[in-house]
NUBA-632375 format. One record per residue: z negated, y, x of N, C-alpha, C in turn. Coordinates in pm, whole numbers, plus 50000, padded with zeros to 5 digits. Atoms other than C-alpha are relative to their C-alpha. Last residue first. Example, Ala and Ser with C-alpha at 12.3 -4.5 7.8 and 13.67 -1.06 7.14 Angstrom:
<sites>
500064988149918492864989451367499275010949923/500004988150089492204955051230500005012050090/
</sites>
This chain:
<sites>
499595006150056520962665591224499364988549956/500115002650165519412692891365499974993949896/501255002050006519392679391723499455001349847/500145015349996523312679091692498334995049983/499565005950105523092715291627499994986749956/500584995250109521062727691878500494995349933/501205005249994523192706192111499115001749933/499405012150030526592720491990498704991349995/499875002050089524852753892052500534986749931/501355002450035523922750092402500114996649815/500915013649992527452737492461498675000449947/499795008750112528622769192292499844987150036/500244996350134526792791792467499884987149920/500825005549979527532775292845499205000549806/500475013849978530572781392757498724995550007/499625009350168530672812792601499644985250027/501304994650082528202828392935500814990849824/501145007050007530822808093174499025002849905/499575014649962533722831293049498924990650001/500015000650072531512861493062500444988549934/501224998250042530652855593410500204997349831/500215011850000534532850593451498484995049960/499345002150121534892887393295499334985150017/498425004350004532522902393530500534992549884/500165011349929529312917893427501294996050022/500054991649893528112953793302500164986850058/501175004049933527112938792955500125003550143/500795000950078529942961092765498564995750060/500034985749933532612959693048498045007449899/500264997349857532482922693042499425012550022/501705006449984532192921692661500194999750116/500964989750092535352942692671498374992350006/499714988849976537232919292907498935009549955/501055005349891536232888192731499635011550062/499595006449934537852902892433498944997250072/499364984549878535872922892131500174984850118/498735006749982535792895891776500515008550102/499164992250015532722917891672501204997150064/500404991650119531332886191525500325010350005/499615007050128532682858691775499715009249887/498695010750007532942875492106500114995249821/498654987049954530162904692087501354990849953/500044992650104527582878291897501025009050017/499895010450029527942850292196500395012149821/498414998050015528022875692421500324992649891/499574987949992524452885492318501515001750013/500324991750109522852857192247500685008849937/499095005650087524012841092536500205006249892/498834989949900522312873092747500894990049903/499804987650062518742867492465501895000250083/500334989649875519032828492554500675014149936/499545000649817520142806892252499145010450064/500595013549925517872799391934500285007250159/501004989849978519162833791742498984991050139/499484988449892522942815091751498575006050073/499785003849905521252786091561500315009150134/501245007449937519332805991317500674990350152/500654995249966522602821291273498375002250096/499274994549895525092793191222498865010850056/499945006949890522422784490986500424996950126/500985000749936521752815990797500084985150101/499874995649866525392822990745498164997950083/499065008149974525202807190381500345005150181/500575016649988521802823890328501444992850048/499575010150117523222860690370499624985550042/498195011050059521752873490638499914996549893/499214991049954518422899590702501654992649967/500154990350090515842877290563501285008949986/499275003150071516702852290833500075008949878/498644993949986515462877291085500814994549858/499874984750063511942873390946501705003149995/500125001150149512202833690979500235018249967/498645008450068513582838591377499625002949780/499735018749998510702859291447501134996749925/500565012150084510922895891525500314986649993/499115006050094510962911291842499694993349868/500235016950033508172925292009500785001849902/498915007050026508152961692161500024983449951/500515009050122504772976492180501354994049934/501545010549938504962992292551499884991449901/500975004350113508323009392457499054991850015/501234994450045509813027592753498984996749891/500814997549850511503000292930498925008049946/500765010549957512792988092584499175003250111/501264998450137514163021292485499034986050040/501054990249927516493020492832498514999749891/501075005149946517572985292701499365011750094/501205016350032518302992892400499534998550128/501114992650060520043027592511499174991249931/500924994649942522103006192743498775008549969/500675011249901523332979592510498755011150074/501195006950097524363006792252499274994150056/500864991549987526483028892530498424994149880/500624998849810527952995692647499055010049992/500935010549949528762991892284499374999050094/500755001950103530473024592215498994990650009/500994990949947532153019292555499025002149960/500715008049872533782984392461498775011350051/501235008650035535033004592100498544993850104/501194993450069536053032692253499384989849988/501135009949940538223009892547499105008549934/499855013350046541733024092377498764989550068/500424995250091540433061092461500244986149918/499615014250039540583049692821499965003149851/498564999749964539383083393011501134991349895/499205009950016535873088592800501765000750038/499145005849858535093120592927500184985249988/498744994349948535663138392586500024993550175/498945007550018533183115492421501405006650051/498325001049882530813125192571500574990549979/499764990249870528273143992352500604997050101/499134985849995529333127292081499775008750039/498204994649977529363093592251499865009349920/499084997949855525563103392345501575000849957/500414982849951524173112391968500414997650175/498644989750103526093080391834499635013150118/498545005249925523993059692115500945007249954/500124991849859520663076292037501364997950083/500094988350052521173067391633500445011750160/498244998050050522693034091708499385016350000/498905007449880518803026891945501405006349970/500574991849926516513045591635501335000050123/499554987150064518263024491368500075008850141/498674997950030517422994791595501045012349930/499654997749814514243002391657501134997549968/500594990849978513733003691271500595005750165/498544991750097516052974391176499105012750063/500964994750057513762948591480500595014349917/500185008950111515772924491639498905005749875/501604996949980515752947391942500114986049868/500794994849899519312933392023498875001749993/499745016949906521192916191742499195002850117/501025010950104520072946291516499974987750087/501684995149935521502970091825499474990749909/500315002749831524632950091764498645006050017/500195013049960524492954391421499714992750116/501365002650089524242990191391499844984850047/501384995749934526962993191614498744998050022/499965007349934529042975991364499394999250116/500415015250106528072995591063500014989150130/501724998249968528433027791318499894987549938/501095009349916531973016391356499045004750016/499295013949947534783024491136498964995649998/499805004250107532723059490953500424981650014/500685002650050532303068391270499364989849909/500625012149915535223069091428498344998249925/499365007250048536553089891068499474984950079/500365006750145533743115191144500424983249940/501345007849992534953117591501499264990849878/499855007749908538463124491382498724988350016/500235008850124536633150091114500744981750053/501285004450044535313169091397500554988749924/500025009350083538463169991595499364994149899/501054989850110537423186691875500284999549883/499444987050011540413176992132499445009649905/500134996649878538293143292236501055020050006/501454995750002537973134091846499665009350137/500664989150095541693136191817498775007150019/498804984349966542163115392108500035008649927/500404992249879539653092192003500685011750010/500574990750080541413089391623498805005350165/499404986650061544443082291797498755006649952/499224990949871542713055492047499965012649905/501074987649905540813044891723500305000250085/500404994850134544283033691479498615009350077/499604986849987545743017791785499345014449900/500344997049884542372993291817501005011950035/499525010049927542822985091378499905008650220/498474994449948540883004591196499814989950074/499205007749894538512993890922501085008350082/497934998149960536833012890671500294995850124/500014994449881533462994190605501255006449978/499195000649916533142990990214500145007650119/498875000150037529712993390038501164996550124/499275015350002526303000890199501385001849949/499454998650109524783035490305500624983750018/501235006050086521873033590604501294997949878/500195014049940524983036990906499384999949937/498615012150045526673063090703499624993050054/499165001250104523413084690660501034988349952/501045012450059521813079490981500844997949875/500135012049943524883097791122498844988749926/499055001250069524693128190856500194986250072/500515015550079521353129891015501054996049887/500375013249955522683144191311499564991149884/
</sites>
């Protein structure tokens, strides 16, 4: 397990696959596959990571959150049916272990917008600071859609909501944001 902390604390180049690229390496991973898994890994804990960062807002709880989500999909990742919906699941299993950890954490408190900025590159801190403004559920698709670039679809299946839901949740997003922004000015 702590070979997982490992590649989500290490920096340098993500390796990328493209959505046929982790089916195959599912399907591998789902026939025992260790180094399969390894390879899903290696893609997307970095991106994982992030999402739980976009979530507790806090790198610690957050570590903790990707750490409890790895340690479920690889204890089931063989009943994943859909092996082309890892990514959406991966996430769904991030969402929910944030917000089971939230129920149990009595001393949970986010950090403040200024702390987060710490965490971005300055040239993304304003888009950011703006994004961090919206409602935690905007927040949230608003970061799935545009930063891990996953369909409506997938962020549907991800926050446990219909697609059109999701639909209205950009919109309403990116009006709020247009407004944040214009107020800036």
């Amino acid at each position: 397990m702590k070979r997982l902390v490992e590649k989500g604390d290490r920096g340098g180049e993500i390796n990328r696959m493209n959505s046929t690229e982790i089916a195959l390496q599912v399907l591998d991973a789902q026939s025992g596959d260790k180094q399969a898994f390894s390879k899903l890994c290696d893609a997307l804990y970095q991106p994982s990571f992030r999402f739980a960062l976009k979530l507790a807002k806090q790198q610690d709880f957050a570590k903790d959150v990707t750490q409890e989500a790895w340690v479920t999909v690889a204890k089931d990742i063989k009943s994943l049916r859909e092996p082309s919906a890892f990514k959406a699941w991966l996430f769904k299993v991030v969402y929910r272990r944030f917000i089971d950890a939230v129920r149990k954490k009595t001393d949970f408190e986010p950090l403040t917008d200024e702390l987060l900025a710490n965490t971005a590159p300055e040239q993304e801190y304003d888009l950011l600071n703006l994004i961090n403004k919206l409602p935690d559920i905007d927040r949230h698709t608003v970061y799935l859609f545009y930063f891990e670039q996953m369909t409506m679809s997938d962020i549907a299946i991800v926050l446990g909501v219909a697609s059109g839901t999701v639909k209205s949740r950009l919109h309403r997003a990116r009006s709020m944001l247009a407004q944040l922004a214009s107020d800036e000015d």
